[in-house]
N, C-alpha and C positions, 0 to 999 in steps of 0.2 A: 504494500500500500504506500506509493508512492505521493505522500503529501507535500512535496516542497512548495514555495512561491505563494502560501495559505495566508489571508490577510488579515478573513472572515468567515466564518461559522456561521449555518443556518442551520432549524433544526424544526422539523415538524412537532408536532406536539401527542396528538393522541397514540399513544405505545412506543410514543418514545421518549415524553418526556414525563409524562402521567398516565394512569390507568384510572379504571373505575374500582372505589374503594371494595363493592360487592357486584356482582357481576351484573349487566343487565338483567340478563334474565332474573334473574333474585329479587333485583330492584323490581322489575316492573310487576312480578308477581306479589313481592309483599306489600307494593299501592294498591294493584288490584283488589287484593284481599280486603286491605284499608274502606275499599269501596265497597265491599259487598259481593266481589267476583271472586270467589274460594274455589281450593285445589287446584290449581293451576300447577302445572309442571313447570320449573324453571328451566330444565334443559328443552324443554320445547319451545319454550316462549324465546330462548337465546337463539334454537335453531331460527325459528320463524325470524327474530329479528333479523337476523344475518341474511337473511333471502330477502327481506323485505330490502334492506337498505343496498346491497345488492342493484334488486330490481329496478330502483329508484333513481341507478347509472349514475355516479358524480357526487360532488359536493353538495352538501346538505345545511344552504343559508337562512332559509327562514324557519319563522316557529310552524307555519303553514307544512311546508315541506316536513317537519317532522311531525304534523299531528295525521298526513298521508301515509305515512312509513308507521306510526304506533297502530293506526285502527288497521292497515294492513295484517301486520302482527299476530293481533288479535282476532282476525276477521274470521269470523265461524264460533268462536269460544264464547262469546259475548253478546246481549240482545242489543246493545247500547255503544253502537262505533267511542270508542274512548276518550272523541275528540268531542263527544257532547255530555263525560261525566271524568273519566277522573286522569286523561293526557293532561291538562294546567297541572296537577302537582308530580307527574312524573317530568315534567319540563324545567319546572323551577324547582325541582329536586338536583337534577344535573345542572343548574347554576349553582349550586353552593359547590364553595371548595369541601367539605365537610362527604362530598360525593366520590371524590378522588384524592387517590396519593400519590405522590412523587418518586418514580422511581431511586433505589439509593445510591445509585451513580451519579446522577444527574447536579445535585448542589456541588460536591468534591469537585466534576470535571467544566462545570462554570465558571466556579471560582479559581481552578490551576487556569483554563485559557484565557480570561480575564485577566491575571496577574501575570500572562507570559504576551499581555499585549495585541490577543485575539480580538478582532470587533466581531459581535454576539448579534444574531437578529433569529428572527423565528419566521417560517413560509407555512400556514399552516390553514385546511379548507376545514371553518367551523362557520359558526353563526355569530351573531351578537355577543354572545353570551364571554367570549371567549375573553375578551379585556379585562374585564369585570374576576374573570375567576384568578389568570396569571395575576392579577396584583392580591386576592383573596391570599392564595399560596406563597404569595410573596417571592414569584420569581417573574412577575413585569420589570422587575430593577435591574435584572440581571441585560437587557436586552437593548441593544441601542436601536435596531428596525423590527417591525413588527407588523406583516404584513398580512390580512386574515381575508377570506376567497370575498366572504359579505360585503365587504369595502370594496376591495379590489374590482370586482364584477367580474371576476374571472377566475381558476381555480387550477389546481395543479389536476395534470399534469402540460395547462396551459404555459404556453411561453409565458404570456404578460405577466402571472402575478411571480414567474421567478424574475423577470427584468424589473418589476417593481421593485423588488428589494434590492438589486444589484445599483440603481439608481437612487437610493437610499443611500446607501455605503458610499457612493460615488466612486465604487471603485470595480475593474475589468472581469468580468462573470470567470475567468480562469482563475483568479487568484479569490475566491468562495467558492466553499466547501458544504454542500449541503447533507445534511443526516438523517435519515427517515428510515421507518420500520416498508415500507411496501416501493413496490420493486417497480412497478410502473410509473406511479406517481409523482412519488420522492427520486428515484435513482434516473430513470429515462426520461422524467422530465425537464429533472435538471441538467442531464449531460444532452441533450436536444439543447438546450440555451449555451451548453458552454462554461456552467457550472464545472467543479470537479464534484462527486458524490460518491458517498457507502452508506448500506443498507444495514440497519442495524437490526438482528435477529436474537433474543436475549436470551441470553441460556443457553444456544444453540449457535456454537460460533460455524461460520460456512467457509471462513478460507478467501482468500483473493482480496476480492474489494468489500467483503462482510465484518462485519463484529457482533460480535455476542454480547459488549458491553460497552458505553461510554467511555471505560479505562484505558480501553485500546483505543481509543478515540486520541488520547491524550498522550500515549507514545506514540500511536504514528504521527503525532505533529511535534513533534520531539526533536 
């Protein structure tokens, strides 16, 4: 993993720089229940979601667009589509930071490229919500650009919103390093613009241009 001429660090966010504290499925079954929709299997409600959001091709900016993808989900289990009883509090359940936790590589390997003079931004396709939580968790500080699809009007594995941040930095798409967990998105989106990128797979390092952890993140820019 040949990192030299690296100016700047970007770094998607969901799975790779936070998870969900209990798993969707979990989550959305124990609002359910909250509501009066009991026994719900969790592993089914995660499969369904994962097909759902899936199906729904791309980035996912509005609350609109996710209350399509929840009553999908749910669709058959329930007499009451979710978006006319209990989607509002699985929506502003994942705005709270209290929903997610931070992976424990991620504060260490901030703060070393930080202190070794790395400029820090994030490329990341979420919604609204997404400002509001990175400064919840208290790592909006860490980040000099912070580029999110909602704003942008465009979404990776689009050119624009990686040239959005690279004009941010004000500096040459080869000398940023972009870091994401998915292969299309994060990795070929970026190296389509000219970016340099590695795919970050946790716990399962792959070899090449892969890491299994943030750590490695921080020797190959060593």
């Amino acid at each position: 993993m040949n990192l030299s001429g690296i100016r700047a660090v970007t770094f998607d966010v969901g799975n790779t720089l936070i998870e969900p504290r209990v798993s969707v499925g979990e989550t959305y079954a124990e609002i359910a229940a909250a509501h009066g929709v009991r026994g719900l299997s969790p592993i089914e409600i995660e499969t369904r979601f994962r097909a759902a959001f899936r199906a729904h091709g791309g980035a996912v900016n509005t609350r609109d667009e996710w209350a399509r993808i929840v009553d999908t989900t749910f669709a058959g289990l329930v007499t009451q589509p979710p978006s006319e009883t209990f989607f509002p509090a699985l929506f502003e359940h994942f705005a709270q930071s209290s929903a997610w936790q931070i992976f424990d590589d991620v504060l260490p390997t901030l703060d070393d490229l930080s202190q070794r003079g790395f400029r820090l931004g994030i490329i990341s396709n979420w919604d609204a919500r997404l400002r509001p939580l990175l400064t919840a968790l208290g790592l909006g500080k860490h980040f000099e650009a912070i580029v999110v699809s909602c704003e942008a009007r465009c979404a990776k594995p689009s050119r624009g919103i990686f040239e959005s941040a690279a004009n941010l930095f004000k500096l040459p798409e080869g000398e940023i390093l972009h870091v994401g967990d998915d292969l299309q998105t994060d990795v070929q989106g970026a190296r389509a613009v000219g970016f340099r990128s590695v795919q970050i797979v946790r716990d399962a390092p792959i070899g090449g241009d892969g890491i299994g952890s943030l750590r490695e993140l921080s020797l190959g820019l060593g």
